[in-house]
mmCIF file of the C-alpha atoms, coordinates in Angstrom:
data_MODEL
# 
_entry.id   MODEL 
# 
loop_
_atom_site.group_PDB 
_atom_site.id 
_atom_site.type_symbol 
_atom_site.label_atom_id 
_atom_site.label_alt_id 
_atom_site.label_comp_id 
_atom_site.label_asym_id 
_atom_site.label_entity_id 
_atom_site.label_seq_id 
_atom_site.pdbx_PDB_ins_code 
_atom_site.Cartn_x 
_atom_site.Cartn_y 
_atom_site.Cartn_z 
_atom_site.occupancy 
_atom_site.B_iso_or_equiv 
_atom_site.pdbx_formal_charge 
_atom_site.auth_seq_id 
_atom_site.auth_comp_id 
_atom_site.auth_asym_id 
_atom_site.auth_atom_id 
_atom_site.pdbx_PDB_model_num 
ATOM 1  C CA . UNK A 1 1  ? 29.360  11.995  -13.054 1.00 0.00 ? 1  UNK A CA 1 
ATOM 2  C CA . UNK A 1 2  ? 27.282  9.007   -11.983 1.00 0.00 ? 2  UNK A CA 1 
ATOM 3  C CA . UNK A 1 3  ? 28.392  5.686   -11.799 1.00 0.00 ? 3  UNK A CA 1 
ATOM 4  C CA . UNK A 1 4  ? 26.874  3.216   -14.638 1.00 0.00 ? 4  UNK A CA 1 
ATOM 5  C CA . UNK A 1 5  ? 25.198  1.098   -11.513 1.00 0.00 ? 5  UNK A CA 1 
ATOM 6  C CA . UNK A 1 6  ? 23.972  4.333   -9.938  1.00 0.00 ? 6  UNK A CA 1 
ATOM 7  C CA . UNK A 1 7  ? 22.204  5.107   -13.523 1.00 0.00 ? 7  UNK A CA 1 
ATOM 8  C CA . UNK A 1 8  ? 20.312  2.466   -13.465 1.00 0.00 ? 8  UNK A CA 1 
ATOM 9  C CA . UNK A 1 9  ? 19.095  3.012   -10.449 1.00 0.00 ? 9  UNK A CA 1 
ATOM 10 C CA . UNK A 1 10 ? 18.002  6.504   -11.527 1.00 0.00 ? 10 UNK A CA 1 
ATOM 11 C CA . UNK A 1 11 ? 16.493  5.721   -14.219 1.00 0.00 ? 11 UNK A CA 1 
ATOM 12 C CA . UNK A 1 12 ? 14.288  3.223   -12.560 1.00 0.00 ? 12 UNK A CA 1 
ATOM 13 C CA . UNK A 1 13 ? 13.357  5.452   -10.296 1.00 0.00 ? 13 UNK A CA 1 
ATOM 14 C CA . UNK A 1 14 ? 12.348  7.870   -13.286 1.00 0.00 ? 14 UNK A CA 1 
ATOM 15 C CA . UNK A 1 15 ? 9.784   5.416   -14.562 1.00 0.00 ? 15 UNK A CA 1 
ATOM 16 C CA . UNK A 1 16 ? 7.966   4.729   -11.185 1.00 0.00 ? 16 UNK A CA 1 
ATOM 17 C CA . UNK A 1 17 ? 7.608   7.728   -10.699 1.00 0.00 ? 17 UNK A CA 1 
ATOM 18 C CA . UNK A 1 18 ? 5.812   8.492   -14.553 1.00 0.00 ? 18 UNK A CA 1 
ATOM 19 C CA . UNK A 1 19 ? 4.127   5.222   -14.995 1.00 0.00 ? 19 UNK A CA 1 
ATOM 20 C CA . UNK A 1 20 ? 1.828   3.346   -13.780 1.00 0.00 ? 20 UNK A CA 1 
ATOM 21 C CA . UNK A 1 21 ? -0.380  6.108   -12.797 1.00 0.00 ? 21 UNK A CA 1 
ATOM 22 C CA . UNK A 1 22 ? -4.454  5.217   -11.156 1.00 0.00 ? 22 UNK A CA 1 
ATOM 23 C CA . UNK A 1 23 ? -6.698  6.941   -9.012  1.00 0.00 ? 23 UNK A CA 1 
ATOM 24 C CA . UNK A 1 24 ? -5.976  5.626   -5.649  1.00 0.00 ? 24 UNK A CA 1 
ATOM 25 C CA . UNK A 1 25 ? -2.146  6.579   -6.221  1.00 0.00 ? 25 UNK A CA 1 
ATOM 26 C CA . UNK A 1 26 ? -3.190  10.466  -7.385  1.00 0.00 ? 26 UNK A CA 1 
ATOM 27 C CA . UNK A 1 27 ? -5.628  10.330  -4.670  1.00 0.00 ? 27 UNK A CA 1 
ATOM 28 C CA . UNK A 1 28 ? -3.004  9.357   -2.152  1.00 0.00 ? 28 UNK A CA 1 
ATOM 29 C CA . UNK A 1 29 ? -0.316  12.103  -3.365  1.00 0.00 ? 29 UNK A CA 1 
ATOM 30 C CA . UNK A 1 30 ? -3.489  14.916  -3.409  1.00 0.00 ? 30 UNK A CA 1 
ATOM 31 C CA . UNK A 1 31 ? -4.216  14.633  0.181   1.00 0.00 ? 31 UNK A CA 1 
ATOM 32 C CA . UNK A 1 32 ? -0.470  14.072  1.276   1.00 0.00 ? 32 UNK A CA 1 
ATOM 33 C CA . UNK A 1 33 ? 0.237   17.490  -0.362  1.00 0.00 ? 33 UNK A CA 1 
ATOM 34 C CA . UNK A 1 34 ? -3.278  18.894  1.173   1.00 0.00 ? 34 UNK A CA 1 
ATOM 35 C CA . UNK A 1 35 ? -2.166  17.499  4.692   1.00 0.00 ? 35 UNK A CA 1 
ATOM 36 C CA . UNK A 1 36 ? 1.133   19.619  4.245   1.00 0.00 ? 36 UNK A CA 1 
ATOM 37 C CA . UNK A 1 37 ? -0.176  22.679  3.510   1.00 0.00 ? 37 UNK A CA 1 
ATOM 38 C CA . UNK A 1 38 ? -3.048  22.513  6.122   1.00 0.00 ? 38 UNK A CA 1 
ATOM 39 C CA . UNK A 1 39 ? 0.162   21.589  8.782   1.00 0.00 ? 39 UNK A CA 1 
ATOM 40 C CA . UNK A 1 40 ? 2.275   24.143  7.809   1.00 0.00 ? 40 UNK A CA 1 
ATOM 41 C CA . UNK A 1 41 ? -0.934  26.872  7.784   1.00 0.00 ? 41 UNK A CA 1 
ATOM 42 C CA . UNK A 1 42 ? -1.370  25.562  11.249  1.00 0.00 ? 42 UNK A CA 1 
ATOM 43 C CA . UNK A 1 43 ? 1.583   25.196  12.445  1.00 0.00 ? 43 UNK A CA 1 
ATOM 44 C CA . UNK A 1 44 ? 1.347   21.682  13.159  1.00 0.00 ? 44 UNK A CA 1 
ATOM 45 C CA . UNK A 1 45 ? 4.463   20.533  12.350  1.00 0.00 ? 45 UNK A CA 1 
ATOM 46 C CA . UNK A 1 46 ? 3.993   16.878  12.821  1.00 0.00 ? 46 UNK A CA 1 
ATOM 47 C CA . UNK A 1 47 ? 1.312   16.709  10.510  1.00 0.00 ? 47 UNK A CA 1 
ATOM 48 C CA . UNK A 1 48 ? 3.874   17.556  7.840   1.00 0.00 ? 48 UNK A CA 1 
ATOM 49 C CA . UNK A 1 49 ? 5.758   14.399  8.268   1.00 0.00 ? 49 UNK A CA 1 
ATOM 50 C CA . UNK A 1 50 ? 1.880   12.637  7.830   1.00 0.00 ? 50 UNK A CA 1 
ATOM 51 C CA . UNK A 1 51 ? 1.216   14.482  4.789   1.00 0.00 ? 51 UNK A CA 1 
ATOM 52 C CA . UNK A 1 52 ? 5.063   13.664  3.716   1.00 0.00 ? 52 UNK A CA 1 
ATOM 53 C CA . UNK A 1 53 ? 4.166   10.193  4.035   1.00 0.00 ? 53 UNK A CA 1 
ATOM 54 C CA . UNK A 1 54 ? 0.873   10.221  2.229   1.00 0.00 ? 54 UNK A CA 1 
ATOM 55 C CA . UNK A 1 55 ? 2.541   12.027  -0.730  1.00 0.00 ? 55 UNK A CA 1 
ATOM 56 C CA . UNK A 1 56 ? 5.243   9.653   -1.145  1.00 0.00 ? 56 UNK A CA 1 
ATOM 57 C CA . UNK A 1 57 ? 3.358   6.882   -1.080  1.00 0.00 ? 57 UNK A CA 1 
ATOM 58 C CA . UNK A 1 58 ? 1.558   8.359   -4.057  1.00 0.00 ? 58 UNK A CA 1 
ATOM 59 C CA . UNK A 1 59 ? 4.430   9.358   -5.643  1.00 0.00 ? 59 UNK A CA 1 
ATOM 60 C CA . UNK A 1 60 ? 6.843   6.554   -5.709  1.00 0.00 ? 60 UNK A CA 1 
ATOM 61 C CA . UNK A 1 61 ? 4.083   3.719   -5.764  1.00 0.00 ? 61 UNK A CA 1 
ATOM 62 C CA . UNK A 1 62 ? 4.576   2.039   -2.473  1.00 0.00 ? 62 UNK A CA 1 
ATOM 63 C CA . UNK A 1 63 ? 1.931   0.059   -0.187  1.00 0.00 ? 63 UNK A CA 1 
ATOM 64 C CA . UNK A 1 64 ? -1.548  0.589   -0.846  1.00 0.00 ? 64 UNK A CA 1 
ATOM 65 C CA . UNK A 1 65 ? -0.982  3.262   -3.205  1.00 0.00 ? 65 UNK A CA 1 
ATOM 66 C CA . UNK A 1 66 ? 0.586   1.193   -5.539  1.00 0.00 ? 66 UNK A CA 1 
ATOM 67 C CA . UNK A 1 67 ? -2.778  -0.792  -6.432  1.00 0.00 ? 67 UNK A CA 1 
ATOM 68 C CA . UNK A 1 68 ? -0.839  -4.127  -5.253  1.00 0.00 ? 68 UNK A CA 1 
ATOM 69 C CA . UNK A 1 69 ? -3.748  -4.285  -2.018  1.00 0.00 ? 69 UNK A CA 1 
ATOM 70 C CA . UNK A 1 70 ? -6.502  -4.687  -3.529  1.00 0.00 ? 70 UNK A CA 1 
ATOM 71 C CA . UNK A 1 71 ? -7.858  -6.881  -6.522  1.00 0.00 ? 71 UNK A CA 1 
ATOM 72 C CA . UNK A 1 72 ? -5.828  -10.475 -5.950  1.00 0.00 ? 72 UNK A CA 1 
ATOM 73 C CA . UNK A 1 73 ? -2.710  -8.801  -6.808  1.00 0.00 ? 73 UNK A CA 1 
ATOM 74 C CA . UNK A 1 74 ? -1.264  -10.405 -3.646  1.00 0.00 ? 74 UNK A CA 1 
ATOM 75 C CA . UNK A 1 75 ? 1.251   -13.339 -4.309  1.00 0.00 ? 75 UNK A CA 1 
ATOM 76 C CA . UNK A 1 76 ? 0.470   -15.563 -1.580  1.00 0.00 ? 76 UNK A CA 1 
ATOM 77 C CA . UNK A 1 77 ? 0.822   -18.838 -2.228  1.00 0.00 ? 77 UNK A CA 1 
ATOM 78 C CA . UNK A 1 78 ? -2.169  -21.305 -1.813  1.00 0.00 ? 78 UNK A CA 1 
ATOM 79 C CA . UNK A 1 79 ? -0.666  -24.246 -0.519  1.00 0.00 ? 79 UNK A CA 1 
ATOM 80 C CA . UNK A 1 80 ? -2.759  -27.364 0.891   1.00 0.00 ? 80 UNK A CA 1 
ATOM 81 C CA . UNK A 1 81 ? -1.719  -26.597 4.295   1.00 0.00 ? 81 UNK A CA 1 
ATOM 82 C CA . UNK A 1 82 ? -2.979  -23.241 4.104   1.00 0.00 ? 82 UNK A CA 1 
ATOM 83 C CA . UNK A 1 83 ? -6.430  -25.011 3.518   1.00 0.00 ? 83 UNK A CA 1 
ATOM 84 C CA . UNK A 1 84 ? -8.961  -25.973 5.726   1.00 0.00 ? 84 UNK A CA 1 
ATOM 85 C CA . UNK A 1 85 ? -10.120 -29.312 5.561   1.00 0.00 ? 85 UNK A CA 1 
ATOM 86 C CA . UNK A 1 86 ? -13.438 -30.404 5.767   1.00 0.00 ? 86 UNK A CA 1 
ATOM 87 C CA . UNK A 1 87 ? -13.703 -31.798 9.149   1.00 0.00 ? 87 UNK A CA 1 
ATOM 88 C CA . UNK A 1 88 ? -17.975 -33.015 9.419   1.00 0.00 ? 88 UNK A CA 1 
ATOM 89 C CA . UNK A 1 89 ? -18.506 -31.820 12.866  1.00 0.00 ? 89 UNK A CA 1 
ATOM 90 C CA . UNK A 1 90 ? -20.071 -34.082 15.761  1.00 0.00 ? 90 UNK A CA 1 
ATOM 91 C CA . UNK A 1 91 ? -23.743 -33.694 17.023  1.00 0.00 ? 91 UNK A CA 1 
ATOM 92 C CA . UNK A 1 92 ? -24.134 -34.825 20.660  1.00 0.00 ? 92 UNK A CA 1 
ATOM 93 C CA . UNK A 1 93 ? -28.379 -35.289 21.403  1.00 0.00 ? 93 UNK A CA 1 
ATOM 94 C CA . UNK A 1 94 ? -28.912 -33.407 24.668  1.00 0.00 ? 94 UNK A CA 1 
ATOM 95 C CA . UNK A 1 95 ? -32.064 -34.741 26.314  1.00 0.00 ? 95 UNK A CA 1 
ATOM 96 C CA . UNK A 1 96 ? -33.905 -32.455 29.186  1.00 0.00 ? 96 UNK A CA 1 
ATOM 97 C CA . UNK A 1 97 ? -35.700 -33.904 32.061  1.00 0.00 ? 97 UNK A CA 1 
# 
């Protein structure tokens, strides 16, 4: 039997794996899967581990696949000593002969 602890655990695993479903993710497990089977008709056997990691990425949501690089979904923080300041910069006349 599982341990409560271990349930939860499962169970959140469950729902990334059926939610939160968009077209990059699919798109990421559809060519992992495609990579696999093109490696195994091959016989390029490190391709599978590519198309393994393509595939899980789509599957369990992780790195790009999980929409989180793209539309300001990053949470960096915008501090004022991440900014630039606005330094005028200095002319110098150069005069030819």
């Amino acid at each position: 039997m599982y341990h409560y602890s271990n349930f939860g655990k499962l169970y959140n695993m469950k729902q990334r794996i059926l939610t939160g479903w968009n077209l990059p993710r699919a798109l990421y497990l559809i060519i992992g899967i495609y990579i696999i089977f093109q490696s195994v008709i091959e016989r390029k056997w490190l391709g599978i581990f590519l198309g393994l990691y393509f595939a899980s990425m789509g599957l369990f949501a992780f790195g790009c696949a999980s929409g989180s690089c793209y539309g300001n979904n990053c949470s960096i923080e915008n501090s004022q000593e991440n900014r630039t300041k606005n330094i005028e910069p200095e002319f110098e006349d150069i005069k030819s002969n």
